[in-house]
C-alpha positions, 0 to 999 in steps of 0.5 A: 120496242116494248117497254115493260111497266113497272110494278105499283108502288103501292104494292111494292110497299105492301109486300115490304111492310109484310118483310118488315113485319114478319122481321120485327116480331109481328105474326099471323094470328087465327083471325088473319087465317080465318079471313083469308080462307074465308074471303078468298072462299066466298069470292071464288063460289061467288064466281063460280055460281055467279052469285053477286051477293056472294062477290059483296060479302067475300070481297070487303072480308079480303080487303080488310085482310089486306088493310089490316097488314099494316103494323110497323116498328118494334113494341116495346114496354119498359119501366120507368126509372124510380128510386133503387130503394124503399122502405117497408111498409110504403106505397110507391106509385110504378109506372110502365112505359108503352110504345106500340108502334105504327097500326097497333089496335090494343096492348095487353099488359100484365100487371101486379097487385098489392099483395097479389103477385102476377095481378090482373092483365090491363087492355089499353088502347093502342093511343096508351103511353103508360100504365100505372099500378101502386104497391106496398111492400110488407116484407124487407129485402129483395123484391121482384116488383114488375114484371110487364108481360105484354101483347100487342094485336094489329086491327081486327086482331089479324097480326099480333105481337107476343105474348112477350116474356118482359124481365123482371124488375126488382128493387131493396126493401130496406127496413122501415127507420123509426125516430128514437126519442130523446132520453138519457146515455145508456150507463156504462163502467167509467174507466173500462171503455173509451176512445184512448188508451191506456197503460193495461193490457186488452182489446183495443187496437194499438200494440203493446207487446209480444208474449208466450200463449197463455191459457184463455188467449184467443187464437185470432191473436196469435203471431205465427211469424213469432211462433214459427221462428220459436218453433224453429230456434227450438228444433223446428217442432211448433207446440203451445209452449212456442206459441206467441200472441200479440197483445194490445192496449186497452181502450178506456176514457181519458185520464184526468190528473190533476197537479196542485201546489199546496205549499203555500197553504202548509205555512 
């Protein structure tokens, strides 16, 4: 009876380390061509020829190919959390997080600049956890602020991840808030604003009565409940004279009156 021997687990894992990778975004790059072809070129016309120099120089190359496959896990470059707002005019301190993954070699990331728009790319070691970029916002409103496009390469460059398309953070420019300084009430007519009302007619916000539209009556004021059921008391044809506005109280300060009992002081 034979017994059929069993494939190396170190293989086996090998070739499931390439699944993975080729699923989780990771591809051959020039350089992993470049070394294979190479190596696999000077073994094979090293065994032809039987040139052992030939054998030492094509057999590391083929076996740093195949150490080099060995990237596992999903990079990933984010934002850290900041505040929703800022103000013009001020300098925030920005953070992006990196997670490379296990075997990662370098991460590029694009950053921006004060001023500058899309900025430098930054070449991190793979040990890096964060990036840091400070800017300054000269404009208010809505702001794109970061946009981390990365890259991430294995050893030797021979499996990259990316370029990636990372997507845009954006942030409100609020204005910049200024302390007025303390001074004297800006002047205004006593008797024609207030908080209360009073018994003449204007803008105000409690109901007074129901008349006919006049001329210099502004048509945000008109009833046309009122109007139509006039229309319609008068043959159904709605014309300016069956127009009806709602008219308002006006709004002025507080009334003071004050009552005194001056009969004792008569005698």
């Amino acid at each position: 009876m034979i017994t059929p021997v069993p494939p190396d687990h170190r293989v086996v894992r090998w070739f499931r380390a390439w699944r993975g990778q080729a699923s989780a975004g990771w591809r051959p790059s020039d350089a992993l061509f470049r070394g294979a072809v190479g190596g696999l070129g000077l073994v094979t016309a090293g065994l032809v020829l039987h040139q052992p120099v030939v054998l030492l120089i094509g057999i590391p190359l083929l076996v740093s190919v195949v150490l080099g496959i060995g990237m596992s896990g999903h990079p990933v470059v984010s934002v850290r959390r900041r505040a929703r707002s800022t103000e013009e005019g001020r300098d925030d301190l920005l953070a992006v997080a990196i997670e490379s993954g296990r075997g990662a070699e370098l991460v590029a990331v694009r950053m921006p600049a004060a001023g500058a728009g899309a900025g430098p790319v930054h070449l991190l070691a793979a040990g890096t956890k964060a990036v840091r970029v400070r800017l300054r916002h000269d404009v208010w409103g809505e702001a794109v602020e970061l946009r981390p496009d990365h890259l991430v390469a294995g050893p030797d460059g021979l499996l990259v991840f990316g370029p990636v398309t990372a997507p845009e953070s954006r942030r409100m420019v609020l204005p910049p808030v200024g302390l007025v300084p303390p001074g004297p009430l800006p002047p205004r007519a006593a008797g024609l604003v207030g908080v209360h009302r009073s018994p003449r007619a204007g803008g105000g916000s409690e109901h007074r009565d129901i008349r006919q539209f006049q001329p210099g009556d502004r048509l945000r004021r008109i009833d046309w409940r009122v109007s139509l059921r006039s229309a319609a008391a008068a043959g159904g044809a709605l014309s300016p004279a069956t127009l009806h506005v709602r008219e308002r109280h006006a709004e002025a300060d507080a009334d003071l009156v004050l009552a005194l009992d001056t009969r004792i002081d008569v005698d």
